[in-house]
N, C-alpha and C positions, 0 to 999 in steps of 0.2 A: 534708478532701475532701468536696467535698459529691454526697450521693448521694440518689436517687429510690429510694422504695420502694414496688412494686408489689406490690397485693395480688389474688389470682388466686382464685377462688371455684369450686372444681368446682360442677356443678348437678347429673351426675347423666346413666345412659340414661333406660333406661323403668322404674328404680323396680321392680321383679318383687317385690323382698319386703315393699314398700308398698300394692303393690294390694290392692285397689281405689280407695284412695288416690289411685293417680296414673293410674287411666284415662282420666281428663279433664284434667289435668295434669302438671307436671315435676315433681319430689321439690320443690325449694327455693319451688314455689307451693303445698302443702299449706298450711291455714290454725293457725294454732296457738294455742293459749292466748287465745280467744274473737276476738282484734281482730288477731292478727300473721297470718306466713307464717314457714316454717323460714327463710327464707333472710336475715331481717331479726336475724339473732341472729348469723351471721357480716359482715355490712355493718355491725352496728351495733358491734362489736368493734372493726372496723379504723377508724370514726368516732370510738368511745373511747380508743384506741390514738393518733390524730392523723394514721391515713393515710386518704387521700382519692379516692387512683386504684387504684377497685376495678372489676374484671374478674371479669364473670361467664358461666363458659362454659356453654351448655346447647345441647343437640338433639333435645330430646322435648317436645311440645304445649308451648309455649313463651309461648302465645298470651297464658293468667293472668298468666306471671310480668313480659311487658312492662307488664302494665296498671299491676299493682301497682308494681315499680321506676319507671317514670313519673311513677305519680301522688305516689309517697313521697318518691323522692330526688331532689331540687331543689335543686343548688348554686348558691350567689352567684357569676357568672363570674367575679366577681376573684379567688377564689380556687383557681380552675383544678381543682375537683374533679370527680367524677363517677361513677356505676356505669354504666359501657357492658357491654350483652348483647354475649356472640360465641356466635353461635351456627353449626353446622357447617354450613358450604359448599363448593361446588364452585368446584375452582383446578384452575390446570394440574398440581398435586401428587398431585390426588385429588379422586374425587368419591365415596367413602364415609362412614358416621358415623365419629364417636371411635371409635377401639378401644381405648380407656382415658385415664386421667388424663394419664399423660405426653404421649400421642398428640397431643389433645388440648392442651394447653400449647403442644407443637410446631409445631404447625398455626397458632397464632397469634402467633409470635414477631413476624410481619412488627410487627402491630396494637399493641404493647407498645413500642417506638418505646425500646427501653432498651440504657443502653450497658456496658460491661464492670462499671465497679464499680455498678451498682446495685443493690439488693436485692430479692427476691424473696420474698412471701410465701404458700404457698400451702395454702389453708382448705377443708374438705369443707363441702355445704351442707345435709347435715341431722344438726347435731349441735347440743343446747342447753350452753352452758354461758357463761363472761363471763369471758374474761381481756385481761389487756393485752397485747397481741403488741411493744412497744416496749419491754417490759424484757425480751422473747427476742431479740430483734432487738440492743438495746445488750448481752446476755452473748453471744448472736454475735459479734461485732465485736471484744468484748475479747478473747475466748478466739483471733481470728483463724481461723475455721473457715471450711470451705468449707459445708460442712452442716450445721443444726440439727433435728434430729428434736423434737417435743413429745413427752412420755412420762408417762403416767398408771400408779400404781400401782395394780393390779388385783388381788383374788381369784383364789390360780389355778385355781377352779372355773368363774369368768368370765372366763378368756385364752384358750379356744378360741376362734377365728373374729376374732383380732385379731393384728396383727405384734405381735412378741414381742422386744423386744433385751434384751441385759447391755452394762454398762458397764464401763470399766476408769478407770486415771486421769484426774481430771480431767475425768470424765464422759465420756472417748471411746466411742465405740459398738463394743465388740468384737465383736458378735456379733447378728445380726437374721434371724427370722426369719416371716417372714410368715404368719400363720392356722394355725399346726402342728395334726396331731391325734393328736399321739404322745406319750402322757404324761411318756414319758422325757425327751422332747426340752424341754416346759415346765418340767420339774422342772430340766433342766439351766440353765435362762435365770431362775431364782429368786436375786437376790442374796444374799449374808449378812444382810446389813441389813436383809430384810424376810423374812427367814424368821422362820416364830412359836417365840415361847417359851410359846406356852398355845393357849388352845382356838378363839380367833381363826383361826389358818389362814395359810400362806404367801401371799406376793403376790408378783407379777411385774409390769415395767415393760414398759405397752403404748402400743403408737404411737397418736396421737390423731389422726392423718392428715392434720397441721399442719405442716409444714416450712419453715425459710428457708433457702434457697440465695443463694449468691452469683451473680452475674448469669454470669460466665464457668464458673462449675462446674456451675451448672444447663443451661448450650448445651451445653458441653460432653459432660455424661451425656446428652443429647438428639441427640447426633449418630447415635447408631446406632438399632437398630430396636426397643428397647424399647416397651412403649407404657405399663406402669403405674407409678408410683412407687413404690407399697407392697410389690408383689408383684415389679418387676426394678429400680428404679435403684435405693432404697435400699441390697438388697443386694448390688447390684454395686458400689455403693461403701464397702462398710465394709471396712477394709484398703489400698482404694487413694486416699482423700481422709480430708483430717481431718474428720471428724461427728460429733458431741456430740451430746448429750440434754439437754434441759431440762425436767426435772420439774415438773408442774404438780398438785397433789392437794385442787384445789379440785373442786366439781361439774362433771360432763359426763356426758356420755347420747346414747350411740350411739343417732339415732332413726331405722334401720333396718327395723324390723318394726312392722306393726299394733300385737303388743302393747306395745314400746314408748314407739311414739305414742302408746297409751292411757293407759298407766302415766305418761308427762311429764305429758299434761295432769292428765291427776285427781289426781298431787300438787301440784297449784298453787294446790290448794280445802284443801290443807289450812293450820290455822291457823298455822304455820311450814313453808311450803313449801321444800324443798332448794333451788330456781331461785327468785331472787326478784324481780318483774318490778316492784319495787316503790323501788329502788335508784336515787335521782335521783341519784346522782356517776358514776353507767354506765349511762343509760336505753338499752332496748332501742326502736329510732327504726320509725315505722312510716307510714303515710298521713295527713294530716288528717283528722282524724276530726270532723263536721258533723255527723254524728246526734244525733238527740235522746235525751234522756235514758230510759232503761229504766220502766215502766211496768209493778208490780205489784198484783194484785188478788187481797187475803186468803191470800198463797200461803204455803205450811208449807217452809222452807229450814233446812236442814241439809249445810254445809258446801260450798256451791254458789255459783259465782262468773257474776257476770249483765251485760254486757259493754252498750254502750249499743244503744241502740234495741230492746230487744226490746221484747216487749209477752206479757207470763204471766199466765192465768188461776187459778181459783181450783183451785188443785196442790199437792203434796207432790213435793221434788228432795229427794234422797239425796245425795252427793259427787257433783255435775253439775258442767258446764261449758257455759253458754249462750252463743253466740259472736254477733257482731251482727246484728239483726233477724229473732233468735230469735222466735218464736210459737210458744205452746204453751197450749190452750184448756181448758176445768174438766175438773173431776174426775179430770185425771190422774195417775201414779204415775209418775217416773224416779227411778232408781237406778243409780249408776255408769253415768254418759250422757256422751261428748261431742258435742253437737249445735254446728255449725260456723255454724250460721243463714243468712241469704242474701245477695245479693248486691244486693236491690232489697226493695221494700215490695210485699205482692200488691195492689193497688188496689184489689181486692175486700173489702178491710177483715181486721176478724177474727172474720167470723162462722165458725165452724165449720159443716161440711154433717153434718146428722144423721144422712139418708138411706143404708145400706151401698149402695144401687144407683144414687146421684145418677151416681157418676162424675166429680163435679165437686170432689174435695179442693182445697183452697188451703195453699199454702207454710204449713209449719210441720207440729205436730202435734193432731191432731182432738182431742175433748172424749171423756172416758173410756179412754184411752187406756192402756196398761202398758209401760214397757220399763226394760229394765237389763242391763248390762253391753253397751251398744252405741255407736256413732259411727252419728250422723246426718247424710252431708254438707250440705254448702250446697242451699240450694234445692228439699232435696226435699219433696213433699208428703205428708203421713200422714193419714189418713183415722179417721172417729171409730172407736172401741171397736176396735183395734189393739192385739194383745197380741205384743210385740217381744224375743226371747228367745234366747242363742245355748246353754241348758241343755237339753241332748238332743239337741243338733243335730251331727250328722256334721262331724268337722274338714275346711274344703274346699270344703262343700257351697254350692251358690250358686242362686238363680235369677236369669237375665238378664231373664228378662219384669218380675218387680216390681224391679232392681236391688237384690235382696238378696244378701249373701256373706257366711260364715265362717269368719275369719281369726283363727289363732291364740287361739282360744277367744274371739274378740270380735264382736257381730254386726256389719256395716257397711251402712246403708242409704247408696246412690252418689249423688253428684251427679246431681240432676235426677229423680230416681226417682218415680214415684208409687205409692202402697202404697194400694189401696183399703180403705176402710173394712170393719172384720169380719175382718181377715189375723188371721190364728192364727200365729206362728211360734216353735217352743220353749215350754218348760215356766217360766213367773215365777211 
């Protein structure tokens, strides 16, 4: 029988536990690991995988993530592939956002053009990890299931704030449930098999927020008013449809929070990273990249990864991460930095402004500068002798006039910001 398999790409609302991340953007257009976006790490899966008709839904500043899916993924018409954006509109059904994942799926069945037997694949868009969804997809099929859940063994010190199932034969899903924060109720979803015999620590099987449906069992749970996968159809279907689990216990990484997106990028600088973007039999696929090559002068690197087109003065990086057409002028000092670089070249060259009262910073970071343990989005401007710090600083604390925030113990300078030279922020 031959069957279509669609792959369905959540994108995400507004992102709340990303910000400031995604004030100018949707979760799946934050930029990642100096040259991607989050969202290139589930397209490039389903590309590795061998599917092709990938759906990505989104409804929040949308604007970044056309440019970038445009300008990256470019199929050969013959072979009928594509990432088409849906993004939420107004029908005679409704003219509200998503109210969740399922919602959202619902809203678009017209656009998916899919018939009873076909498959369904459906991928969150800010998680890093590399698997092949075609050997979940062929133990679906054999097993005959209506439902496949993905399921990652976890610490159950990190199973709060993730679904939680047990298995029975045969991998059936006996029991799921969604984000508990009842210790009892995790201790009860702990299988045999991964409970510890020493000082390691139990683990429990967490949903990875990956699922294949069958095309009639996913309309199906879609006929009523549900609206999220994780949090109602899942568990309204364990007991009354067949749903498996399929174990996955390679790398993933829920990148949910500031400090997780800090923590992905800066182990990527190290010299055996967990993600390894370096993997040509499952490359992660991104835009043509025409830039020119990176451009350093006398600089002190330690453990720091320098993406092309920048242009680095004479500096010391600690564990960085320079993303393209990075600028960063002498005598500076980062430490635990990810700086996302920009989007254009400033024409103005790279002279840095000496002056603290020119007013006139250019993209990048000025000359004498200090920062560490921060994210510098794209495009912003940093001004000379800027000391950048989120040590002593109030968790929370923000200013909107210079777009400074901190999050999750991480400082965030925001797209577009400009920080005049002489900023004092925190203790380096």
């Amino acid at each position: 029988m031959k069957r279509t398999v669609h792959c369905v790409i959540m994108g995400g609302g507004r992102g709340t536990r990303l910000y400031p991340l995604t004030k100018l953007r949707c979760k799946p257009a934050v930029p990642l690991a100096g040259k991607y976006r989050l969202v290139d790490i589930p397209i490039s899966n389903c590309i590795n995988s061998g599917y092709n008709r990938i759906y990505l839904l989104s409804q929040f500043n949308t604007a970044s993530l056309h440019r970038h899916v445009q300008d990256a993924y470019r199929f050969d018409r013959f072979g009928k592939g594509f990432v088409e954006i849906l993004s939420a509109e107004q029908t005679e059904h409704g003219d509200d956002w998503y109210q969740g994942t399922a919602d959202a799926v619902r809203r678009n069945l017209i656009h998916f053009n899919a018939s009873s037997e076909d498959i369904f694949v459906i991928l969150s868009g800010d998680q890093l990890y590399r698997m092949d969804f075609s050997k979940m997809v062929d133990e679906h099929l054999a097993r005959g299931a209506d439902v496949t859940v993905a399921a990652k063994p976890v610490p159950v010190n990190e199973a709060f704030g993730l679904g939680l199932l047990r298995m029975g034969e045969e991998a059936k899903i006996v029991d799921f449930v969604e984000k508990p924060t009842d210790p009892e109720v995790v201790a009860r979803l702990v299988p045999p098999e991964l409970k510890s015999n020493d000082d390691t620590g139990d683990r429990c099987l967490a949903s990875m927020g990956i699922y294949v449906f069958n095309a009639d069992a996913m309309l199906g749970a879609l006929e009523g008013e549900f609206t999220d996968f994780g949090k109602e159809i899942i568990p309204s279907l364990v007991g009354e449809k067949d749903i498996r689990s399929h174990v996955f216990d390679g790398y993933w990484e829920d990148i949910g929070t500031v400090r997780a997106f800090f923590e992905a990028n800066l182990q990527l600088t190290d010299e055996v990273p967990s993600f390894d973007f370096y993997d040509e039999d499952y490359p992660i696929y991104n835009y043509p990249d025409i830039l020119p090559t990176a451009k350093l002068n006398q600089c002190q690197l330690n453990r720091t990864t320098i993406a092309s087109g920048c242009m680095v003065g004479r500096s010391s990086f600690e564990r960085c991460m320079l993303g393209v057409r990075s600028v960063v002028g002498n005598g500076c000092k980062l430490q635990n930095v990810v700086m996302m670089g920009a989007d254009y070249f400033d024409i103005s060259g790279n002279q840095r402004v000496e002056s603290p009262d020119s007013g006139d910073e250019n993209i990048g970071v000025g000359d004498r500068s200090i920062i560490e343990n921060s994210i510098i989005d794209k495009n912003a401007k940093i001004g000379t002798d800027v000391n950048l710090s989120p040590n002593g600083v109030e968790e929370g604390w923000s200013d909107d006039n210079l777009g400074i925030y901190v999050r999750d113990g991480i400082l965030v300078v925001v797209k577009n910001a400009v920080v005049p030279s002489g900023t004092n922020i925190g203790s380096s």
